[in-house]
C-alpha positions in Angstrom: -7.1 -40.1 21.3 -3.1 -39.5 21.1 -3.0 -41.8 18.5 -5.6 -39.7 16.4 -4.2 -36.8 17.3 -0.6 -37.9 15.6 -2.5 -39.1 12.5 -4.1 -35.8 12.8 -0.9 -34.1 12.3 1.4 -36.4 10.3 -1.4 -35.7 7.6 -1.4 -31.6 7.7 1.3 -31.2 5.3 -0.4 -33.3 2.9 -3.6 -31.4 3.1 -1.7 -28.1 2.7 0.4 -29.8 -0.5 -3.2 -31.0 -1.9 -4.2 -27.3 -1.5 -1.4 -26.0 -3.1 -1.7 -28.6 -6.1 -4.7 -26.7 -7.5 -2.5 -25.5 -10.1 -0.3 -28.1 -11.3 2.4 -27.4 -13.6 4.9 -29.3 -16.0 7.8 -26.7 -15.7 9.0 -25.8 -12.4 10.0 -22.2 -13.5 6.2 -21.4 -14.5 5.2 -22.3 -11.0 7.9 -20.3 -9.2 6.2 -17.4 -11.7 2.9 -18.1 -10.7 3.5 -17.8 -7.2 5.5 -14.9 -7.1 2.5 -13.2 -9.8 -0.2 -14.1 -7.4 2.2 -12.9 -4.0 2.4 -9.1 -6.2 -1.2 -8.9 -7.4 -3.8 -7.6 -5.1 -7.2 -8.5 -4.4 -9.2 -5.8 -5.5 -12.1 -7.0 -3.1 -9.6 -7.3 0.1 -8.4 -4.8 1.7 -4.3 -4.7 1.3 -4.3 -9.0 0.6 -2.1 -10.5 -1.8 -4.8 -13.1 -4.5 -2.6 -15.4 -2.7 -3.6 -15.2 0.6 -7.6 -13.9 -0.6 -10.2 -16.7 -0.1 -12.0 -13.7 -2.3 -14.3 -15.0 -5.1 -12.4 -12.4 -7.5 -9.1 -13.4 -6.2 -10.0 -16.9 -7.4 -10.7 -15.7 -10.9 -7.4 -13.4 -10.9 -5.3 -17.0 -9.4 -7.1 -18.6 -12.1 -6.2 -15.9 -14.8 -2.9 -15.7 -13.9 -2.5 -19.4 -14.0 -4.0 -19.5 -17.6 -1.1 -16.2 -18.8 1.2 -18.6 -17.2 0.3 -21.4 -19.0 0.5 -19.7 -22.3 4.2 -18.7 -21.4 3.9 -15.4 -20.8 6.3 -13.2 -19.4 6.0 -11.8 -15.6 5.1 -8.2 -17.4 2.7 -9.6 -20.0 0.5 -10.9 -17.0 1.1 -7.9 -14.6 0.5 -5.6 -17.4 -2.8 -7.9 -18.6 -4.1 -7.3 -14.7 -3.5 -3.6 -14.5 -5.4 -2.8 -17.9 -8.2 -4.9 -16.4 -8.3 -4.1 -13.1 -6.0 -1.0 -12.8 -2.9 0.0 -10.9 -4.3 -0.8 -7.6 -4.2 -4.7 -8.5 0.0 -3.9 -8.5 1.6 -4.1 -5.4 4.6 -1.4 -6.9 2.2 1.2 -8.9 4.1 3.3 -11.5 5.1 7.0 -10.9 3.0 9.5 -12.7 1.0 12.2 -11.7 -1.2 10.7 -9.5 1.2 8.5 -7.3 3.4 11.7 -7.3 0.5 13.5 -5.8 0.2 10.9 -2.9 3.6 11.6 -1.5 4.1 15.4 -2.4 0.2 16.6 -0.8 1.1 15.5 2.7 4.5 17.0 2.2 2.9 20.3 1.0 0.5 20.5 3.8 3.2 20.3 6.3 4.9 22.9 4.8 2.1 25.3 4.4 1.5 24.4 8.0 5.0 25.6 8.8 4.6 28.6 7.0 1.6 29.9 8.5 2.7 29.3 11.7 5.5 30.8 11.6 3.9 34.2 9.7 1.8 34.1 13.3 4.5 34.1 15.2 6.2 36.8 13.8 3.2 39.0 13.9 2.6 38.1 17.3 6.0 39.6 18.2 5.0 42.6 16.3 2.4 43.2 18.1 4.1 42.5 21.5 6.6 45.0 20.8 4.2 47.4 19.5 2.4 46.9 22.7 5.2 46.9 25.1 6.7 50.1 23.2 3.4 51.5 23.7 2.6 50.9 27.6 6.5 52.7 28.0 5.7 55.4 26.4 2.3 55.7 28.6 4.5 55.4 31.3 7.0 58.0 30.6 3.6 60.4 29.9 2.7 59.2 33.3 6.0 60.7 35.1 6.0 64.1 33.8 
């Protein structure tokens, strides 16, 4: 049983080198490429999972894609651009600024500070109208005595 055990293990990293194999390559830059390609895209099934971690049929076909751009010797942006017209910014790990992106970050920021405001607007009337109510029960007062 030990003995199968460290057979077991001793083979492991070969299974996980046979995985990763899939995708052979002659030039050892294209493959640092592809992997860093398929670490940035995302799966556009999965929720927040790199098509290198996704088991995903459609992160298959983007690996394979990618592999294929690769290949052909294109450029980091060729490919990221390629995905994005196909599959849109969401497949992008680091989406562009533009009026949508903007609107992410500023909404949140605008509801806070709306939030503030009205708040504070409250506040102030309900001082008012403390005063104005204190003033008034003196005054009553002051009738009062006389």
């Amino acid at each position: 049983m030990r003995a199968l055990m460290i057979v077991v293990l001793l083979l492991l990293p070969a299974l996980a080198f046979a995985a990763e194999e899939r995708y052979p390559f002659d030039d050892p830059a294209k493959r640092v490429l592809f992997v860093e390609l398929t670490e940035e895209l995302r799966c556009p099934k999965c929720q927040n999972q790199n098509i290198a971690d996704s088991n995903a049929m459609v992160a298959e076909d983007l690996k394979r894609k990618v592999y294929q751009l690769v290949q052909e010797g294109q450029s980091k942006s060729e490919v990221v651009d390629y995905m994005k017209l196909r599959y849109g910014d969401f497949v992008y790990y680091q989406p562009p600024l533009n009026l949508i992106t903007l609107s992410l970050w500023l909404l949140p920021l605008a509801f806070v500070l709306l939030a503030v405001v009205v708040l504070v607007k409250k506040r102030k009337r309900s001082k008012e109208t403390n005063a104005h109510d204190l003033l008034a029960e003196a005054e009553e007062w002051l009738e009062k005595d006389k």
